[in-house]
C-alpha positions as CSV (number, residue, x, y, z in Angstrom):
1,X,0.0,0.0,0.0
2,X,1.1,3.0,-0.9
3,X,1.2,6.4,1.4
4,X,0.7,9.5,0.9
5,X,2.6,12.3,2.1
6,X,-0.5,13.5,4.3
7,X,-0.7,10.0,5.7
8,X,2.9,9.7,6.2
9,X,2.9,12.9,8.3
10,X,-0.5,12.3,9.9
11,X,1.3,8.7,11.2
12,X,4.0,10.0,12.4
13,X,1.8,13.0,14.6
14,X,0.6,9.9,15.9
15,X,3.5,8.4,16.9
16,X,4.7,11.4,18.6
17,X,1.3,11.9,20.0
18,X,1.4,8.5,21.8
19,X,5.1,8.8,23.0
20,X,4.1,12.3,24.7
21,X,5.7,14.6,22.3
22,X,4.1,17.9,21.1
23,X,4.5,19.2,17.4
24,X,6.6,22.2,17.7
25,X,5.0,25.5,18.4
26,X,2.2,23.4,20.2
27,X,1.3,25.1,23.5
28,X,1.1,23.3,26.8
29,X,-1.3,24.9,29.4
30,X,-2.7,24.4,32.7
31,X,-6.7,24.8,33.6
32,X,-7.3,26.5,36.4
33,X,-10.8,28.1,37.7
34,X,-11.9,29.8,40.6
35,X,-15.4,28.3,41.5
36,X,-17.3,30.8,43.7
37,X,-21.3,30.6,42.3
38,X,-21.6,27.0,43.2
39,X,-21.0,25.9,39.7
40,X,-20.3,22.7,38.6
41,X,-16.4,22.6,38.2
42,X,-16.6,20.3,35.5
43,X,-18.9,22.2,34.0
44,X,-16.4,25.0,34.1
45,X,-12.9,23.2,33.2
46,X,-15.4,21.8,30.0
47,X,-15.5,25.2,28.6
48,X,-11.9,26.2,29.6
49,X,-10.9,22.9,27.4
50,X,-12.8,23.7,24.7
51,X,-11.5,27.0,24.7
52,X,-7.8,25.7,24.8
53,X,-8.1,22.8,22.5
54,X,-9.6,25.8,19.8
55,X,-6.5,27.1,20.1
56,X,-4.8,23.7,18.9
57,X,-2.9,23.9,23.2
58,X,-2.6,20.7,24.9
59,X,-3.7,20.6,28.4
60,X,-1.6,19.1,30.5
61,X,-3.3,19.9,33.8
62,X,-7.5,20.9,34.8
63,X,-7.5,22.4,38.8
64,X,-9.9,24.3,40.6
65,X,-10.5,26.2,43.8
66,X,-14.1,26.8,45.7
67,X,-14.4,29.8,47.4
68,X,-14.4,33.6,46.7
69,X,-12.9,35.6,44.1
70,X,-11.9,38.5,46.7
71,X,-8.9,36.1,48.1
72,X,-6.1,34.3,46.2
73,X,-4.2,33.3,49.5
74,X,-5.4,29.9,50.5
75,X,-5.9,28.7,47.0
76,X,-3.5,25.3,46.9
77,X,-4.5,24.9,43.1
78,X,-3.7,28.2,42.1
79,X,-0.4,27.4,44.2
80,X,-0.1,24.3,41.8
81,X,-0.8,25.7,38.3
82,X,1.8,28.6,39.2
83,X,4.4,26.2,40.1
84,X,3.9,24.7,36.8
85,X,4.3,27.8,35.0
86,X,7.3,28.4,37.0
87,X,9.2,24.7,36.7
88,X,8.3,25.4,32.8
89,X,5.9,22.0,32.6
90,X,3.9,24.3,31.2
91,X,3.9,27.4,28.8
92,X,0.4,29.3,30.3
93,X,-2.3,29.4,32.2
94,X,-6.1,29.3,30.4
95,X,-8.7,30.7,33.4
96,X,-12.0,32.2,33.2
97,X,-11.6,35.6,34.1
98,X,-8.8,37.4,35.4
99,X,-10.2,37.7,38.8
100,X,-10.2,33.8,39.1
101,X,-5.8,34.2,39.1
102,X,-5.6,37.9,40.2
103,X,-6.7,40.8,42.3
104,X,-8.9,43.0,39.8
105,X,-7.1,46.3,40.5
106,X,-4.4,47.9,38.6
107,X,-1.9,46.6,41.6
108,X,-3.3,43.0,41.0
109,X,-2.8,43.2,37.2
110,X,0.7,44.6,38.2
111,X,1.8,41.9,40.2
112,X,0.9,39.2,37.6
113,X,2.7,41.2,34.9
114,X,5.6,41.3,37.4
115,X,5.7,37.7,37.8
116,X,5.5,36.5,34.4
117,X,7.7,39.5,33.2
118,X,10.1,37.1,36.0
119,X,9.5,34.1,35.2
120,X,13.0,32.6,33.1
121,X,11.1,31.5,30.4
122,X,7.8,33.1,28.4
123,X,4.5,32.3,30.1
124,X,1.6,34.0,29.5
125,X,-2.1,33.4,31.3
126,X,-5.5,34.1,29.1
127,X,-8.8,34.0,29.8
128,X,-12.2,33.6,28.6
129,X,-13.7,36.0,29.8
130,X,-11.6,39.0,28.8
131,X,-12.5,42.5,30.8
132,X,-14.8,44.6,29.4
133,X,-15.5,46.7,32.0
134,X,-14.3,48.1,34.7
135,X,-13.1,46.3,38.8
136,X,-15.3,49.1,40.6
137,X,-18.5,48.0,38.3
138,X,-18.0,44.1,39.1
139,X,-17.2,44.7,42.7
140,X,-13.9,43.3,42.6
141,X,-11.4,45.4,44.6
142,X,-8.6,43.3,45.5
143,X,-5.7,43.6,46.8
144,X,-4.2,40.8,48.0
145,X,-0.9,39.2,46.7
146,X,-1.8,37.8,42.8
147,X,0.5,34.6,43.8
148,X,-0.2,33.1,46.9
149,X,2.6,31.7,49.0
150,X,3.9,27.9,48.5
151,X,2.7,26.2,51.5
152,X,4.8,22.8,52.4
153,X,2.5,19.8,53.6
């Protein structure tokens, strides 16, 4: 039987595939959602995985937190996905809105560009959500740290 060129590659994507390699250029990212409105959270990581996998991104890891948006202290999967992005297992972060990984002021925004501006490789986090309007309408004055501290078990 004869292949084709299309089949040869679309074999050997495969391969790679099954042996946990990524085509080049294909983005790794973590899932991460902060669930505060009772929400199902697989409900939520769904539509954070179909927004990632639009993107052609493998997802390498799907975490949530309950509890409000107005903290990101005693969030252990926020401490996980950021360790991630840190150790460089993966290239970003895919959230619903920025409040889920920040504080929603212009000192919360400044902390997370701080930190990825720090990081010593390129990360980036996006969201679905984007904002369209602004913290004071949404109630979302935060100022808390945008990272949370590692906490050892």
């Amino acid at each position: 039987m004869t292949r084709t060129p299309g089949d040869t590659a679309r074999r050997r994507n495969l391969a790679d595939a099954a042996n946990g390699f990524l085509p080049t250029g294909r983005k790794r990212v973590a899932l991460y959602a902060c669930i505060s409105d009772g929400r199902d959270p697989n409900d939520v990581l769904s539509e954070l995985r179909t927004y990632a996998m639009a993107r052609d991104w493998t997802v390498t890891a799907a975490v949530y937190d309950t509890g409000p948006l107005d903290r990101t202290t005693d969030r252990y999967a926020l401490t996980r996905v950021a360790r991630l992005l840190e150790d460089g297992a993966v290239d970003g972060i895919v959230a619903r809105s920025e409040a889920d990984v920040a504080a929603s002021t212009k000192l919360g925004r400044s902390k997370l560009d701080a930190w990825l501006e720090g990081l010593d490789h390129p990360g980036f986090v996006d969201y679905l959500h984007k904002a369209t309007d602004s913290p004071d309408d949404r109630g979302l004055l935060l100022d808390e740290a945008v990272r949370p501290e590692v906490v050892s078990p």
